[in-house]
KOLKEMAR-266265 format. One line per field, with one value per residue (C-alpha): residue in one letter; x, y, z. Coordinates in nm, 2 decimals. Example, Ala and Ser with C-alpha at 12.3 -4.5 7.8 and 13.67 -1.06 7.14 Angstrom:
! residues 2
r: [a/s]
x: [1.23/1.37]
y: [-0.45/-0.11]
z: [0.78/0.71]
//
This chain:
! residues 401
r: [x/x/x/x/x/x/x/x/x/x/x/x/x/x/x/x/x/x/x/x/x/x/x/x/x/x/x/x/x/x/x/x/x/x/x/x/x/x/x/x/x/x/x/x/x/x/x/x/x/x/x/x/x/x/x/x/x/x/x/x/x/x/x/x/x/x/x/x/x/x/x/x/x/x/x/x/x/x/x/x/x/x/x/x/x/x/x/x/x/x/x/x/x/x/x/x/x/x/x/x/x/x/x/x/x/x/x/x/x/x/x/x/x/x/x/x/x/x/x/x/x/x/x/x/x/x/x/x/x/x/x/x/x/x/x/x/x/x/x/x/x/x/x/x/x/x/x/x/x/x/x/x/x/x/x/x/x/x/x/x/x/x/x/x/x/x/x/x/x/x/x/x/x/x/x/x/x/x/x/x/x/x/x/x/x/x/x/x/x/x/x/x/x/x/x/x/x/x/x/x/x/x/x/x/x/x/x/x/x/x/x/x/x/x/x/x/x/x/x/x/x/x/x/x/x/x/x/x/x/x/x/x/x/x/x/x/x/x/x/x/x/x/x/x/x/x/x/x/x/x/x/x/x/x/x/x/x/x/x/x/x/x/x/x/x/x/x/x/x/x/x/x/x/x/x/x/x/x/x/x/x/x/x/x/x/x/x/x/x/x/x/x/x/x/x/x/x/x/x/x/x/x/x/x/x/x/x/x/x/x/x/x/x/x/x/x/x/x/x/x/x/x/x/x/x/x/x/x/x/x/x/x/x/x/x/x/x/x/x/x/x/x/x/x/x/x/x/x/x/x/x/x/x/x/x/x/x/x/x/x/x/x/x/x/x/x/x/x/x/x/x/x/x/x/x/x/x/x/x/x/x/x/x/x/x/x/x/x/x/x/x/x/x/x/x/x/x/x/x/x/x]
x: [0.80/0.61/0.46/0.53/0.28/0.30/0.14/-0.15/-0.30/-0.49/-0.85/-0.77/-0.75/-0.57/-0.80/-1.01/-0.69/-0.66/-0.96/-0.91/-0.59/-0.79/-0.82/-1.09/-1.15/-1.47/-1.66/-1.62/-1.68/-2.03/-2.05/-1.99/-2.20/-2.44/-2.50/-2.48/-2.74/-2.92/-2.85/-2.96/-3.28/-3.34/-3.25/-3.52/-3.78/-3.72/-3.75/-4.04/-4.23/-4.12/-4.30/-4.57/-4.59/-4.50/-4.79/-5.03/-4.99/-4.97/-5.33/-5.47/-5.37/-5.47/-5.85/-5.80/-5.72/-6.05/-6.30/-6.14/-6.27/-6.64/-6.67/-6.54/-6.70/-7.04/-7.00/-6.94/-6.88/-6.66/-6.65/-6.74/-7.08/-7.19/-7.28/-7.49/-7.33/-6.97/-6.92/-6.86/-6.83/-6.78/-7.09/-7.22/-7.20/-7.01/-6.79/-6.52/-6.29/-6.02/-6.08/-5.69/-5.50/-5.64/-5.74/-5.67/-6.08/-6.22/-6.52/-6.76/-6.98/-7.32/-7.22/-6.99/-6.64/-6.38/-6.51/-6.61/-6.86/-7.11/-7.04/-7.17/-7.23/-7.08/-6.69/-6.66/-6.56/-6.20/-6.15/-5.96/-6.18/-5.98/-6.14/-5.90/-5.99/-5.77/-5.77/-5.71/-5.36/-5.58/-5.81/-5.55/-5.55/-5.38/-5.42/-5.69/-5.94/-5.68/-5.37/-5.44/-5.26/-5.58/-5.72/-5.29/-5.34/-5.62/-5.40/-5.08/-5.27/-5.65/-5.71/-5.75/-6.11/-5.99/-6.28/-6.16/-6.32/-6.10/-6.22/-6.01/-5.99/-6.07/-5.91/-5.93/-6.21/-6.44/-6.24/-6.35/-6.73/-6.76/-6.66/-6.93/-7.20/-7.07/-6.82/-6.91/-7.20/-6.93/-6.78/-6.40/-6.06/-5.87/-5.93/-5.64/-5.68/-5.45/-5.29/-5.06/-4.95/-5.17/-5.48/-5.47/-5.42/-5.73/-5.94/-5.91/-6.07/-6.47/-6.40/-6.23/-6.18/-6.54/-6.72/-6.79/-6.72/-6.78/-6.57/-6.52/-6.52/-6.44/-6.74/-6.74/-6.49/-6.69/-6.69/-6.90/-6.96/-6.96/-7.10/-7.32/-7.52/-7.27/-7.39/-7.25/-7.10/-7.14/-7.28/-6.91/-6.70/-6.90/-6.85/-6.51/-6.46/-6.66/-6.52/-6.18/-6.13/-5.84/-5.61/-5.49/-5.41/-5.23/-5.03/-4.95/-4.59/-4.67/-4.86/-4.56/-4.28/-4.50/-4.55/-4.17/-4.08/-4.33/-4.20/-3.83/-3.92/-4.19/-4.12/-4.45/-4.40/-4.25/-4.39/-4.70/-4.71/-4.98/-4.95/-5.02/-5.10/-5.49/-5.47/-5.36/-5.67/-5.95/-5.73/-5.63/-5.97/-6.07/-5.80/-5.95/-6.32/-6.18/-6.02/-6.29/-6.50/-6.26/-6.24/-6.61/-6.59/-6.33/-6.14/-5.76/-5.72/-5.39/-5.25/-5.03/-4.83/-4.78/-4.53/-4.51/-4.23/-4.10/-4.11/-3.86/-3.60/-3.65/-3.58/-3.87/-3.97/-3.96/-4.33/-4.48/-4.79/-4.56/-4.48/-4.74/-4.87/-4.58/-4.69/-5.01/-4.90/-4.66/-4.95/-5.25/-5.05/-5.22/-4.99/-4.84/-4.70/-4.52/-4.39/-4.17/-3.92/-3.93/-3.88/-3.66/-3.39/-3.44/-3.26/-3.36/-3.41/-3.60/-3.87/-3.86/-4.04/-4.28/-4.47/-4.64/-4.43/-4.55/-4.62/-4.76/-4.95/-5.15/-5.53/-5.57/-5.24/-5.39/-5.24/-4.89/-4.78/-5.00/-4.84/-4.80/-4.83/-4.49/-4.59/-4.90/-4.77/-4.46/-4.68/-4.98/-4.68/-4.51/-4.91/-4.91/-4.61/-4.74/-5.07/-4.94/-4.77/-5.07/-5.33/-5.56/-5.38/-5.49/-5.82/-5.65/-5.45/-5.75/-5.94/-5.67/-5.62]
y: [11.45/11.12/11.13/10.86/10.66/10.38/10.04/9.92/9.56/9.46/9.56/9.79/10.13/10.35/10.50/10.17/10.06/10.29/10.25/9.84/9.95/10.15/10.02/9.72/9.87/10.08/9.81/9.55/9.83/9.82/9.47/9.38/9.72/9.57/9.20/9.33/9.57/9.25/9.00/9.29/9.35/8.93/8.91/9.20/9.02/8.72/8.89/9.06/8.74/8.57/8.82/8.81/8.48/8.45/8.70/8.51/8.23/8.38/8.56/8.18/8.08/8.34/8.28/7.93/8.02/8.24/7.96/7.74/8.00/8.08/7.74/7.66/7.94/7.83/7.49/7.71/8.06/8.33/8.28/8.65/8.83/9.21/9.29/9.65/9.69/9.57/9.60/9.22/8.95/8.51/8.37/8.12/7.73/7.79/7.52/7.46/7.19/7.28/7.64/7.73/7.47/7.11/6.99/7.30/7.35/7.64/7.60/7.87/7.74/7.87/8.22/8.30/8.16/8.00/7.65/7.33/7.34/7.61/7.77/7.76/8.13/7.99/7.82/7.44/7.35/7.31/7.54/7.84/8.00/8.28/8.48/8.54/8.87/9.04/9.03/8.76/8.68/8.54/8.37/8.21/8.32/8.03/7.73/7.52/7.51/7.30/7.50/7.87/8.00/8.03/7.65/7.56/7.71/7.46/7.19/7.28/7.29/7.01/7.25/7.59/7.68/7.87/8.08/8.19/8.58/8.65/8.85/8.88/9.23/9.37/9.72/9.78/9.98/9.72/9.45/9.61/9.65/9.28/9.17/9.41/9.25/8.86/8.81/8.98/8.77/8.48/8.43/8.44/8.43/8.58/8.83/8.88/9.12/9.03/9.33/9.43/9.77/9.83/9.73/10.09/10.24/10.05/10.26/10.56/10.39/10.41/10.16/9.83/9.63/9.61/9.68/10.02/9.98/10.15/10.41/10.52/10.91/11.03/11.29/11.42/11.14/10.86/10.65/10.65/10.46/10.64/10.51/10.28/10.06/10.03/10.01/9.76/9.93/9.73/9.39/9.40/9.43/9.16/8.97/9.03/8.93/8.61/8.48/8.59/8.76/9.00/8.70/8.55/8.85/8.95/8.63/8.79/8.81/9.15/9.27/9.13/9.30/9.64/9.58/9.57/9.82/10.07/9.88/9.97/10.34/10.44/10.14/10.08/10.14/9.78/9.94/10.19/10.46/10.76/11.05/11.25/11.22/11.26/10.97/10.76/10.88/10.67/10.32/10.42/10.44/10.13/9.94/10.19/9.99/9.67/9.65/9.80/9.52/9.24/9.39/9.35/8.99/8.90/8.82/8.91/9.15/9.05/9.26/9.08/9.22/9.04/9.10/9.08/8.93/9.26/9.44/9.18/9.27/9.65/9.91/10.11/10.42/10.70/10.63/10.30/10.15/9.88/10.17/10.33/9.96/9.95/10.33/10.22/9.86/10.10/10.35/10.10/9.80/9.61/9.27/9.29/9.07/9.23/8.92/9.20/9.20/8.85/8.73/8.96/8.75/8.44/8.30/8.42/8.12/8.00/8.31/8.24/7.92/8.09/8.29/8.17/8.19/8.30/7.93/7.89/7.61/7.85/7.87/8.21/8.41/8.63/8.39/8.47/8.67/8.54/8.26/7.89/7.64/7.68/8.01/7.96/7.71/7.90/8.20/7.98/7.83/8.14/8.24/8.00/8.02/8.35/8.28/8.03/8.26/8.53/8.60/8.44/8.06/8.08/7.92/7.64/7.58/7.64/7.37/7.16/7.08]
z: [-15.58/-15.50/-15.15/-14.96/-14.76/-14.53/-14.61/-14.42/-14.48/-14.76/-14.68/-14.43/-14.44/-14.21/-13.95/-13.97/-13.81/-13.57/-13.40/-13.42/-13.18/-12.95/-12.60/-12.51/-12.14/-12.20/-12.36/-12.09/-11.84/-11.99/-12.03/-11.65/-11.57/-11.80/-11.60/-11.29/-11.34/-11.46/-11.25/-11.00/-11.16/-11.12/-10.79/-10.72/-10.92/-10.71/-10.39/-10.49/-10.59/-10.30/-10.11/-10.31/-10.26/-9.85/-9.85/-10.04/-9.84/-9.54/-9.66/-9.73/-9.38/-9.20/-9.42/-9.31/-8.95/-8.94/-9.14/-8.83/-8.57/-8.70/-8.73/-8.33/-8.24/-8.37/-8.16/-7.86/-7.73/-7.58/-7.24/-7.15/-7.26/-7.20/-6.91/-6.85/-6.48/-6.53/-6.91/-6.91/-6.74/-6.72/-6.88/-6.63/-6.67/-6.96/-7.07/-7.36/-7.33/-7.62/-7.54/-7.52/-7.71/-7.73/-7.35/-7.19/-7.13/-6.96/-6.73/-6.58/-6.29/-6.21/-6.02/-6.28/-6.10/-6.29/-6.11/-6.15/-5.93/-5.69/-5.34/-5.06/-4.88/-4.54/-4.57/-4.49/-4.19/-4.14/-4.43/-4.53/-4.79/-5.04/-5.27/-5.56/-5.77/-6.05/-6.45/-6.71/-6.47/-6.24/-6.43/-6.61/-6.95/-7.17/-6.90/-6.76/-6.44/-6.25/-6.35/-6.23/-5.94/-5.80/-5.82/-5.72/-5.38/-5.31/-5.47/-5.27/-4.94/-4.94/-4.63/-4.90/-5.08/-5.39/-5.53/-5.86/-5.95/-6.19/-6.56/-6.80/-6.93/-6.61/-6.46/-6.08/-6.08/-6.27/-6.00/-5.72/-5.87/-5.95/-5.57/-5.45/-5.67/-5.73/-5.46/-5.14/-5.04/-4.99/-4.62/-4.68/-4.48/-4.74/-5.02/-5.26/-5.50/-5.78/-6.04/-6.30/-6.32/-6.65/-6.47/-6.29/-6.69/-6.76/-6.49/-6.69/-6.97/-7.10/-7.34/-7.32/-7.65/-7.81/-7.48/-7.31/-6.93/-6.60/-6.43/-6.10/-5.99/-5.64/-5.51/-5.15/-5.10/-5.19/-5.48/-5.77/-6.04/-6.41/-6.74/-6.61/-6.78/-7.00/-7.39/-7.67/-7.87/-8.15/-8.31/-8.55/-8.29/-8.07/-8.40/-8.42/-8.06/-8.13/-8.39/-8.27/-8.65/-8.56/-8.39/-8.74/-8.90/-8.59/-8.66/-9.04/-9.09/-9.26/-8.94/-8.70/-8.91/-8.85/-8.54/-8.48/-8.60/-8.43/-8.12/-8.20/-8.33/-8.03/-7.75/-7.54/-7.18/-7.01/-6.65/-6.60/-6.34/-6.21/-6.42/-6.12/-5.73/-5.81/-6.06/-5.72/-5.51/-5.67/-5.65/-5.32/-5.19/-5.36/-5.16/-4.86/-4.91/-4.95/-4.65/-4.46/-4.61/-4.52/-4.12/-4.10/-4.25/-4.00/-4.35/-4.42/-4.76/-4.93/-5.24/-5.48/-5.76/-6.10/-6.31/-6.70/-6.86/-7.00/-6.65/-6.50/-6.79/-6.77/-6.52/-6.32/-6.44/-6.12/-6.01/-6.09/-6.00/-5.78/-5.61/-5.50/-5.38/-5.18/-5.04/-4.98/-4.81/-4.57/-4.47/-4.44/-4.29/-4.56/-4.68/-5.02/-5.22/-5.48/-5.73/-5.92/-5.66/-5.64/-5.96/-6.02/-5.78/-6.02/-6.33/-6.63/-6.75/-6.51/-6.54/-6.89/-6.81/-6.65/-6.93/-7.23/-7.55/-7.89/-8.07/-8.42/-8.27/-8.01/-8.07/-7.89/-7.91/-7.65/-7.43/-7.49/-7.20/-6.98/-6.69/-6.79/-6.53/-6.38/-6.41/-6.21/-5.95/-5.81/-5.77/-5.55/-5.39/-5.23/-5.16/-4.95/-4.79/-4.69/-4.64/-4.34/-4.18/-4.16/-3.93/-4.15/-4.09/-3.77/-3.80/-3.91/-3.60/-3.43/-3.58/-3.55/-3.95]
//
């Protein structure tokens, strides 16, 4: 018997065929698996030199950004130097007139004041004298001689001496020790002693960015002062200070992208408070001697509180440094002026207007934070409100000014 088999096309045999009429699918499965995972493998060599790149440049900018600081820095100098007593402090008749940004100059007179010019030991007649004593708020970190709320109180009212004792930098302790030695000799009305809440943090420090610095230790109940002279603690980081080498790299987008997302994962404290009732004993008695210093000067001591930017936005932690400035305002009938409460009923826009925002264009980004000159002038303004309702306004009504 003949077998019988089907035909299949000439030049084709029968499985041949068979696997000609198997299904397509898998092999355009690969195919689009296949240009994915390249066009994947693109797009991540792209991103990757991109950053390279962004990097790179960044790097050159930030070299450029430093060459531009050794070389200002050469034509002039940080306007703080060591000092063995204080840690540091304003170098006198120091001068810098594109210190902050272009025009925004910084001037040091002879005693060390942020000042145009020298004071006399006695006030001027028909003249309320105030002595204005805190940190780099009160010096006015990021704005000129004219524009701190210091200087504004004597622009707001011709009848005000502002005597400008800010240091930036400073903690309370180091505030109260620089009034004693370069302040105190000064006849005054008012003494305001200026503070943000980290200002008390900085008191329990030995070290304060390249300098070592005094402390203060309570012993029978008096205070003394710890770590004094202070030593440098090195010619690199007076260098580094100097030349401001750390503020461009600070700028690095690498650096700011870190330093977000440490923020988000451990957030810094917004408000800072006493760990503990002892930690409140040294301040308080520092307020204690100030105000026994201002009775016997026939002066008026005035606390004011400043505010960051952050703290206005954020709520209080249990025990914050405003409030035991509040405790101690209530129990020594000392004025305070706390500026967190105050602010606190304005627009947020408005506050926003009155602290310096991060700017590419910013010569010292240690500025951002700090108060601009709207900033500066509502805070001298409600000063002086206050200040004309005091005690201490009475010498003006006296006079007859």
């Amino acid at each position: 018997m003949t077998e019988y088999r089907p035909e299949t096309p000439a030049g084709e045999s029968g499985p041949t065929r068979r696997a000609s009429q198997a299904p397509s699918s898998s092999k355009d499965a690969r195919g689009i698996r296949g240009g994915i995972k390249h066009f994947l493998v693109l797009a991540l060599c792209t991103v990757f030199v991109f950053f390279v790149l962004e990097g790179f440049c960044s790097s050159l900018l930030a070299l450029r950004k430093i060459h531009e600081n050794i070389v200002r820095a050469r034509a002039s100098r940080y306007h703080t130097q060591f000092d063995k007593q204080l840690g540091w402090a304003n170098i006198p008749n120091y001068y810098e007139k594109d210190y902050f940004n272009p025009g925004v100059y910084v001037r040091i007179n002879s005693q060390g004041f942020r000042s145009s010019g020298p004071f006399d030991a006695k006030v001027p007649p028909n003249t309320l004298r105030i002595v204005c004593v805190g940190d780099s708020m009160t010096f006015g970190t990021g704005v000129d001689n004219d524009h701190t709320w210091c200087q504004d109180l004597a622009a707001v009212d011709h009848r005000f001496e502002a005597v400008n004792a800010g240091v930036p930098g400073y903690g309370v302790d180091q505030m109260y020790l620089h009034y004693l030695r370069d302040a105190a000799w000064l006849d005054h009305d008012v003494m305001i002693l200026a503070v943000i809440g980290d200002d008390f943090r900085r008191m329990q420090l030995r070290i304060f960015s390249e300098y070592a610095k005094p402390t203060l230790t309570l012993r029978n109940d008096q205070l003394v002062v710890d770590n004094v002279p202070s030593p440098v603690i090195s010619r690199l980081g007076s260098v580094v200070r100097r030349y401001r080498l750390i503020d461009p790299i600070l700028q690095l987008s690498t650096v700011r992208a870190e330093s977000w997302v440490f923020q988000k994962l451990l957030p810094a404290p917004t408000t800072y408070g006493p760990t503990s009732a002892q930690e409140e004993q040294i301040p308080a008695k520092v307020i204690e001697a100030l105000q026994v210093i201002n009775k016997r000067k026939n002066s008026v001591l005035v606390l004011v509180y400043l505010p960051t930017e952050e703290e206005l936005v954020s709520n209080d932690s249990p025990r914050t440094w405003r409030h035991f400035l509040h405790d101690e305002a209530a129990a020594t009938g000392i004025v305070l002026v706390d500026f967190g409460d105050i602010m606190r009923q304005l627009p947020a826009d408005q506050v926003q207007q009155f602290y310096i925002a991060p700017g590419p264009q910013s010569l010292y980004p240690a500025d951002v934070g700090h108060f601009t000159n709207d900033g500066n002038a509502y805070v001298a303004q409600k000063l002086h409100d206050l200040l004309m309702t005091m005690e201490g306004s009475q010498k003006l009504a006296a006079n007859g000014t």
